[in-house]
Backbone bond lengths (Angstrom), bond angles and torsions (degrees), N, CA, C in turn:
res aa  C-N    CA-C-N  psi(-1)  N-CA   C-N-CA  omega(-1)  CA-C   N-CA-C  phi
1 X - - - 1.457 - - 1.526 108.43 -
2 X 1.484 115.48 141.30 1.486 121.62 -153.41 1.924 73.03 -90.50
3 X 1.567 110.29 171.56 1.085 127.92 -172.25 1.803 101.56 -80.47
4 X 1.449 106.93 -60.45 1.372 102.63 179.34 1.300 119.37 -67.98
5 X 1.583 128.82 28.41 1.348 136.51 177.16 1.570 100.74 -107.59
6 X 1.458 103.86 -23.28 1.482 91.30 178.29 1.439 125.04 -73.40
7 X 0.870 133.73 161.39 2.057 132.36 148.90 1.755 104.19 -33.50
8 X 1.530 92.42 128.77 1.573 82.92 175.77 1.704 110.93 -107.04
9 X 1.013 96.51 111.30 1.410 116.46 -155.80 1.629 112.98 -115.93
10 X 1.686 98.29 53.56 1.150 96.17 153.81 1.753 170.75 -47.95
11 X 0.832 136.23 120.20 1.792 117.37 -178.31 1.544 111.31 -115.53
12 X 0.978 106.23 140.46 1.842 111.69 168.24 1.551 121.41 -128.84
13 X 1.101 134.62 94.03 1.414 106.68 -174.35 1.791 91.02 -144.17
14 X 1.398 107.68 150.62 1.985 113.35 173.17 0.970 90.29 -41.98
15 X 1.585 129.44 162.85 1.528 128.41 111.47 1.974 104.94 -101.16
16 X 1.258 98.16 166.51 1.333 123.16 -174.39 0.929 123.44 -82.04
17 X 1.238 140.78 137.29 1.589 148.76 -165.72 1.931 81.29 -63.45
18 X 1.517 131.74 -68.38 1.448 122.54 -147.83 1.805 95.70 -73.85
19 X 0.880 125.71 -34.41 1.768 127.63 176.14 1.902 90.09 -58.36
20 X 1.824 136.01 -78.92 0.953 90.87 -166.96 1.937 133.35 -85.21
21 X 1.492 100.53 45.70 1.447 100.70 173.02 0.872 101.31 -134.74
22 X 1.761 117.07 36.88 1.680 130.49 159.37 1.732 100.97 -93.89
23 X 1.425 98.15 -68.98 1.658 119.96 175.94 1.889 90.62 -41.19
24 X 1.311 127.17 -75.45 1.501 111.35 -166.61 1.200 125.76 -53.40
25 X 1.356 114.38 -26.24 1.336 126.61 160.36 1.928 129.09 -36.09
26 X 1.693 70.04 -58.64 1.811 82.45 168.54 0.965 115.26 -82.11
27 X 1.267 146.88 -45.52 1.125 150.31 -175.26 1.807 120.13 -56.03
28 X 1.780 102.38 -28.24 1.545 115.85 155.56 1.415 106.81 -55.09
29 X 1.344 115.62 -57.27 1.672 106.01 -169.84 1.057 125.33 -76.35
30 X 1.483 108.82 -3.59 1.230 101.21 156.95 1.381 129.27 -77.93
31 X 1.141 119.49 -48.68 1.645 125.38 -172.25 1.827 92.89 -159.27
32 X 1.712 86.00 146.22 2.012 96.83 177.95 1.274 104.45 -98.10
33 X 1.831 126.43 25.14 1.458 116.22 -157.88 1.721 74.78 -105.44
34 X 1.516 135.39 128.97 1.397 134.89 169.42 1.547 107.80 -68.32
35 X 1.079 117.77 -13.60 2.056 122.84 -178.06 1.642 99.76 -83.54
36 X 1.545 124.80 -61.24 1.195 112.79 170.76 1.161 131.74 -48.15
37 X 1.867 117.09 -43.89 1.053 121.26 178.51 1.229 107.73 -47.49
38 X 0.885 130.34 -35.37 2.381 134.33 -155.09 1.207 78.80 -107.97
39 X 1.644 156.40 -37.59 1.649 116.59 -179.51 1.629 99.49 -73.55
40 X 1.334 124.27 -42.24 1.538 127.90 -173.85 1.847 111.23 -42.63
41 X 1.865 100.39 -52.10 1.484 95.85 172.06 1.386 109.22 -79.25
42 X 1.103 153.43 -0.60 1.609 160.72 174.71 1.376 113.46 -52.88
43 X 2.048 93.63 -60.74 1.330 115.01 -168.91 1.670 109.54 -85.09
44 X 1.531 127.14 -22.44 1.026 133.68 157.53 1.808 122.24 -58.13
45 X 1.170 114.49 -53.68 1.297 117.31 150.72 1.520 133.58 -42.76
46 X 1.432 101.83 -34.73 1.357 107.70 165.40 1.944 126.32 -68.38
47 X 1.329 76.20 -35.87 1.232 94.66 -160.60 2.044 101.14 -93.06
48 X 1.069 106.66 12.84 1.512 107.65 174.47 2.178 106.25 -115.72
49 X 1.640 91.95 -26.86 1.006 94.79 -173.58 1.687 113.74 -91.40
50 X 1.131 124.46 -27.18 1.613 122.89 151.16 1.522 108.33 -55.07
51 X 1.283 121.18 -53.41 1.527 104.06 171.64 1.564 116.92 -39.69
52 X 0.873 118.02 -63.39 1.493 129.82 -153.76 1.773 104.20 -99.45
53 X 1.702 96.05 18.05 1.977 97.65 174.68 1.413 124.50 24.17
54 X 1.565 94.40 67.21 1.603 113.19 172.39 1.408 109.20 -121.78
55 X 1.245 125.27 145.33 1.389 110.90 -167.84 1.432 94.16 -135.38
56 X 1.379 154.97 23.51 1.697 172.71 89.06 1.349 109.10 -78.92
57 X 1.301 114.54 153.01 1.056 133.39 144.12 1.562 110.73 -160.01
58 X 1.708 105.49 146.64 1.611 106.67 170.40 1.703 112.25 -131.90
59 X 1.763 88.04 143.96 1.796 79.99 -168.24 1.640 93.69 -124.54
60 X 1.390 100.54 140.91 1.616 97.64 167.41 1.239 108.16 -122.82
61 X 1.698 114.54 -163.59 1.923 111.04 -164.16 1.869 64.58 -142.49
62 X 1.385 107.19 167.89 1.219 136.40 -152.70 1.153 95.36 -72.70
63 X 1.288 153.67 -46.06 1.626 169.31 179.46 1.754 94.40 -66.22
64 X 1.429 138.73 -29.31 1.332 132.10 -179.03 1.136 137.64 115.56
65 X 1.460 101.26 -11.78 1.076 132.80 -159.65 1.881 111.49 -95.59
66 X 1.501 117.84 111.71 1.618 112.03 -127.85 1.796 94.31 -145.41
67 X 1.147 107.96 -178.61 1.557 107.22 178.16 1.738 81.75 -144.29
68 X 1.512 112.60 171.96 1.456 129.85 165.69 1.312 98.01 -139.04
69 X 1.527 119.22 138.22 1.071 140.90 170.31 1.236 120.62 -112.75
70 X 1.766 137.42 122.67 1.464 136.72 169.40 1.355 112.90 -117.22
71 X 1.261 125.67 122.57 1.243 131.80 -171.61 1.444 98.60 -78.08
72 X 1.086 114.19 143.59 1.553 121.42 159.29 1.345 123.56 -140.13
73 X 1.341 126.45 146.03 1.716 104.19 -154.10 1.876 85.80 -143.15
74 X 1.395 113.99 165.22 1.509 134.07 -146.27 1.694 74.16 -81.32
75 X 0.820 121.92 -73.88 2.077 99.29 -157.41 1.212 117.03 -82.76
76 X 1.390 117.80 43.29 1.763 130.88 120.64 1.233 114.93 -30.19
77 X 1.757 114.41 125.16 1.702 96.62 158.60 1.206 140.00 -86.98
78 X 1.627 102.72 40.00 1.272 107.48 -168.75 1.520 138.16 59.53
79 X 1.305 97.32 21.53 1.551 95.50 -162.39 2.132 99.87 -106.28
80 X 1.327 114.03 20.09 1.158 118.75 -164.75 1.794 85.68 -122.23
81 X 1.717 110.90 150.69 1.553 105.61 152.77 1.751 130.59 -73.86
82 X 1.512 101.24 152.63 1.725 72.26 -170.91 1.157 138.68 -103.38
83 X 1.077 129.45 131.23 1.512 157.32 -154.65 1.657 122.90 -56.39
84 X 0.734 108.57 148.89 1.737 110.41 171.08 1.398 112.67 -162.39
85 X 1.343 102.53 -129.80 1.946 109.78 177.79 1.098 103.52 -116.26
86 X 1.474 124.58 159.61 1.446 145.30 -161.99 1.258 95.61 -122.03
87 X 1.230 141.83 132.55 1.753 113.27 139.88 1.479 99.24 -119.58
88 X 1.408 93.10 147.62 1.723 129.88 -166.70 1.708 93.49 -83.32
């Protein structure tokens, strides 16, 4: 499925300096390796945003400073380049 075939199902909203030093928080107890941590939130992100059939999202912190996320999922026909995170 071509990208602009999907629902464009955007989100935009701040997040908060204390929300993301909730997520790092956890993400410490999970593992001190900083590479796992970012596939662990990757695949969590992934995995919130197929729930909730979003296929972008971009988040910034009050200063602007933001990531973009594009989901892309295995029965794509490949006809898109492939995607990941941006940071702004």
């Amino acid at each position: 499925m071509r990208q602009s075939d999907k629902k464009d199902k955007r989100k935009k909203q701040p997040v908060t300096p204390d929300a993301i030093m909730a997520v790092v928080r956890t993400l410490e107890s999970h593992t001190s390796d900083p590479h796992e941590a970012l596939m662990v939130l990757a695949a969590t992100a992934h995995s919130f945003m197929t729930s909730l059939d979003i296929d972008y999202i971009e988040s910034r912190t009050p200063d602007g400073h933001g990531v973009t996320l594009i989901r892309t999922d295995d029965d794509d026909d490949g006809d898109e380049p492939e995607a990941g995170s941006k940071l702004h």
